[in-house]
N, C-alpha and C positions, 0 to 999 in steps of 0.2 A: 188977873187970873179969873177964868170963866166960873161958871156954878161948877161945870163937873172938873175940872181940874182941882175944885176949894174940895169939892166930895171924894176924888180920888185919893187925895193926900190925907185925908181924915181916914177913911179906910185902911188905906195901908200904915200908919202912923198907929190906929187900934192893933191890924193883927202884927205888926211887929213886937207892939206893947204886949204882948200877948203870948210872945213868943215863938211867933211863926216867920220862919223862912221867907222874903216875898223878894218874889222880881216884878218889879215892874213892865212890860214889853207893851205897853200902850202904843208907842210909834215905832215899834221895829215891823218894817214893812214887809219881811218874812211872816213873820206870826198875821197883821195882817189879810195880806194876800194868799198865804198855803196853808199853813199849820190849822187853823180853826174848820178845815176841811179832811183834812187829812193825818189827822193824831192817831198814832200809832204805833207803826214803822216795824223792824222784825228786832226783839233782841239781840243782845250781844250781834250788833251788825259786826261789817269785816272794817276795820280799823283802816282800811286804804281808802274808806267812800269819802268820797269831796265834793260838797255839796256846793252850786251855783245857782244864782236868777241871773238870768240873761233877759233882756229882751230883743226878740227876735222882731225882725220887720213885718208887717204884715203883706207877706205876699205870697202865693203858692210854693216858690222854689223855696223857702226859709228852714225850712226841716231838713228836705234833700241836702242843702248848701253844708249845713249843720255835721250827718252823719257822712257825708261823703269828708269833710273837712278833718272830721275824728276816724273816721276808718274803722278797722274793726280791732284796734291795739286795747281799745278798753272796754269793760263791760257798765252799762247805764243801770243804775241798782232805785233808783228813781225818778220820773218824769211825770210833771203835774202842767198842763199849759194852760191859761186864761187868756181870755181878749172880752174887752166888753166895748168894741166900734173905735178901739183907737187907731193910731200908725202903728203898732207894734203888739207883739203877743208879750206877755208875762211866762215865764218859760223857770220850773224850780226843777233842774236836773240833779241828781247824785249819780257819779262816775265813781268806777272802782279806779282806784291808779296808784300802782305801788308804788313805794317809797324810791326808787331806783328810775321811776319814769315822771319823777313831779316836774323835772326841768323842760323835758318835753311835752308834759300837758299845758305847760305852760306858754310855753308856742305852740300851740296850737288853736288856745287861746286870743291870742295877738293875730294869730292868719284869720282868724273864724271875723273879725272884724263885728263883732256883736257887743254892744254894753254887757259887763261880765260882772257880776260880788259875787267876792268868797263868802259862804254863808257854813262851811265848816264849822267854824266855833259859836255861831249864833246861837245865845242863851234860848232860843226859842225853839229849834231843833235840837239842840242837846237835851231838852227839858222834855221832848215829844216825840222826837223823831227819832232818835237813836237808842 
């Protein structure tokens, strides 16, 4: 165990003793790479947003491929995109998709041919972003 993994665990080990709520998100690669940029998000969002990290390829057509793939069946209620010189962009979208269209976002997913996480339920957008 490193210096700061012995010091993390002491930390949260006091404020739990303490009686504080704590989540850990040290390696959730959400929190990471979006959330510490962008904490906020609007209240009471709309209960159909679904949140994804794609990464997209690094190339000019990747966006176009993208919104032409989705069409205009949903509304995008979030879009945060990184690169820092890799093959690929970092891409954290929220789509609106009702409950009645999850089976079809979901192929369309699968056509889109991009690395896709559900990050919906990610303690780290729940805790920020929603």
């Amino acid at each position: 165990m490193s210096e700061g993994d012995t010091e993390r665990a002491l930390i949260l080990k006091t404020l739990r003793k303490n009686g504080y709520t704590v989540r850990d998100i040290t390696e959730n690669d959400m929190a990471k790479l979006y959330i510490r940029q962008i904490v906020g998000g609007q209240p009471g969002n709309n209960g159909d947003e679904q949140v994804y990290r794609f990464e997209f390829p690094e190339r000019p057509s990747a966006l176009m491929n993208f919104l032409t793939h989705m069409g205009e069946r949903w509304n995008i209620s979030l879009f945060r995109y990184r690169n820092h010189g890799s093959a690929f962009g970092r891409v954290l979208c929220g789509v609106l998709v009702p409950e009645s269209d999850k089976s079809e976002f979901q192929s369309f997913l699968e056509t889109l041919g991009y690395p896709s996480f559900r990050e919906t339920g990610n303690p780290a957008y729940r805790t920020f972003l929603n």
